[in-house]
C-alpha positions, -999 to 999 in steps of 0.1 A, spaced: -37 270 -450 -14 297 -457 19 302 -466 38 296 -433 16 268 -425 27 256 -457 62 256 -452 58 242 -418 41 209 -432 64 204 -456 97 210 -442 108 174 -441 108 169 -475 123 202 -490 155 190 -470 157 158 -491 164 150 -528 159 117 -542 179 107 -574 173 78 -595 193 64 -621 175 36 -644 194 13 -668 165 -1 -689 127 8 -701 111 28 -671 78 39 -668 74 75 -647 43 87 -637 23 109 -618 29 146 -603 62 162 -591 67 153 -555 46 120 -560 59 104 -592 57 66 -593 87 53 -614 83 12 -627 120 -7 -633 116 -33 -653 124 -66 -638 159 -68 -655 175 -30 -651 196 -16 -626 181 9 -605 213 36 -589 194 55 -563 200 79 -538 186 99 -511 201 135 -495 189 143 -460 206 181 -460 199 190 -423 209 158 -411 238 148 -434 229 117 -445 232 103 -479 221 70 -488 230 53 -519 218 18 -533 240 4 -560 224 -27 -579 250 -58 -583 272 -63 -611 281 -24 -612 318 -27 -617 313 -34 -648 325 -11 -676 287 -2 -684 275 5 -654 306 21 -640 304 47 -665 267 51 -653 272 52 -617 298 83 -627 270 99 -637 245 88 -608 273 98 -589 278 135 -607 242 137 -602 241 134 -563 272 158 -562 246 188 -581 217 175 -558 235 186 -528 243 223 -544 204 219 -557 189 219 -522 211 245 -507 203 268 -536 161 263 -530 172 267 -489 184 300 -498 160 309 -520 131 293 -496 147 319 -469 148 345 -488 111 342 -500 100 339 -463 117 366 -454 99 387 -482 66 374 -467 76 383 -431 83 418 -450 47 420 -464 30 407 -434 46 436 -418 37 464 -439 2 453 -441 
């Protein structure tokens, strides 16, 4: 597989962030892009998803956040989502520009 076939298979995905805020002892495993995160029974799991291309963001908030705890937590989940959006427009540009650069090389060759 090369590079271009590469991007091609994975173009879902490098549109969409997934951030997740955990209140409580988590347990995160795994590799990047397939990390398996355990709550414990008892937290409060914030999560959100950013679908760039086709403007959707999702976001589960647990029950009993208006408390002053969690509120203060959710500003953050919430700060968090704000930079994910700026995140995957920064690695669209630079995915862009690095297929461009390949398009430049396969040329020259």
């Amino acid at each position: 597989m090369n590079f271009f076939d590469d991007i091609k298979n994975h173009m879902q995905e490098m549109v969409k962030l997934r951030i997740t805020t955990v209140v409580g002892e988590t347990k995160i495993d795994g590799e990047v892009g397939k990390l398996n995160v355990t709550a414990p029974d008892n937290g409060k799991v914030f999560h959100s998803t950013i679908n760039l291309i086709e403007g959707d963001i999702y976001t589960g908030v647990p029950e009993g956040y208006n408390s002053a705890e969690l509120s203060a937590i959710y500003e953050m989940h919430k700060a968090n989502v704000e930079n994910g959006q700026q995140i995957i427009k920064d690695n669209i540009d630079t995915l862009r520009a690095l297929v461009e650069l390949a398009i430049e090389v396969k040329n020259k060759s």
